[in-house]
C-alpha positions in Angstrom: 8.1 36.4 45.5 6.9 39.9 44.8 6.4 40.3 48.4 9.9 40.0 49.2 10.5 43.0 46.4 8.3 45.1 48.0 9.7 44.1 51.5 13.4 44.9 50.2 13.0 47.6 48.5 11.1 49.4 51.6 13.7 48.8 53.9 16.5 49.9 51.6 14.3 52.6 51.3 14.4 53.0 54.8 18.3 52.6 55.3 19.0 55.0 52.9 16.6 57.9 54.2 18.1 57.3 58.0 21.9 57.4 56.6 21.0 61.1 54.7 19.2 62.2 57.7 22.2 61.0 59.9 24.8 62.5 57.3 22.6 65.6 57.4 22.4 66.2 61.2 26.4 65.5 61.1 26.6 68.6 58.6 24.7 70.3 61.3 26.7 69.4 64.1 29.7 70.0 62.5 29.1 73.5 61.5 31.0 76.0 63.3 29.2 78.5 65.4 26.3 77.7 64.3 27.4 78.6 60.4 25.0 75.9 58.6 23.1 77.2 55.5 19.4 77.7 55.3 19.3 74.6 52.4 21.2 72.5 54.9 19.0 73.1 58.0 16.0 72.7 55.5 17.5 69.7 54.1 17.6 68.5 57.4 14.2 69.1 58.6 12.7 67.5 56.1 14.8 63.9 55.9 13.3 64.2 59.8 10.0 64.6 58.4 10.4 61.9 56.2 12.2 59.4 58.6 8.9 60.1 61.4 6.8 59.8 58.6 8.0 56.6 57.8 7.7 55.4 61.7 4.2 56.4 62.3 2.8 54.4 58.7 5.0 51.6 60.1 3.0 51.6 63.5 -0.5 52.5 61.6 0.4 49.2 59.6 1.4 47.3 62.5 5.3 46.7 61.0 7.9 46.2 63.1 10.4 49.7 62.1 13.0 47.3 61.8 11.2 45.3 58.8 11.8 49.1 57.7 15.4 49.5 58.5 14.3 52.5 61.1 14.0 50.8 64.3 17.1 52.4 65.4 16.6 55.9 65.4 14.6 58.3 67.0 13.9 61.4 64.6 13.2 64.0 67.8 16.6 62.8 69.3 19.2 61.7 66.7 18.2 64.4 63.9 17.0 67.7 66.2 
């Protein structure tokens, strides 16, 4: 039972991080002329950081990145 904690709360964890970085990268698209903040590219960046970081433990730990919620995005083409 407090597998299934773990498991949950991991790929919440990994929902959440993917819909910031998504929300993020939005901002960034949105942003006209190229107008976005430092704190927003920065921002941005690092929820890409985070969301690869995520991926590659996954792989390391032979977890499927769905298990984690992140098997559907690709940090170098959904967040660059």
């Amino acid at each position: 039972m407090a597998n299934e904690k773990y498991k949950n709360y991991v790929y919440d964890l990994g929902m959440l991080l993917k819909e910031k970085a998504l929300e993020a990268k939005a901002t960034k698209d949105q942003a006209v002329n190229g107008d976005i903040t430092d704190y927003d590219l920065g921002y941005l960046m690092a929820l890409h950081e985070l969301v690869s970081l995520m991926q590659q433990q996954a792989e390391v730990f032979d977890i499927e990145l769905d298990n984690i919620g992140l098997g559907d995005i690709d940090p170098e083409l959904d967040l660059l």
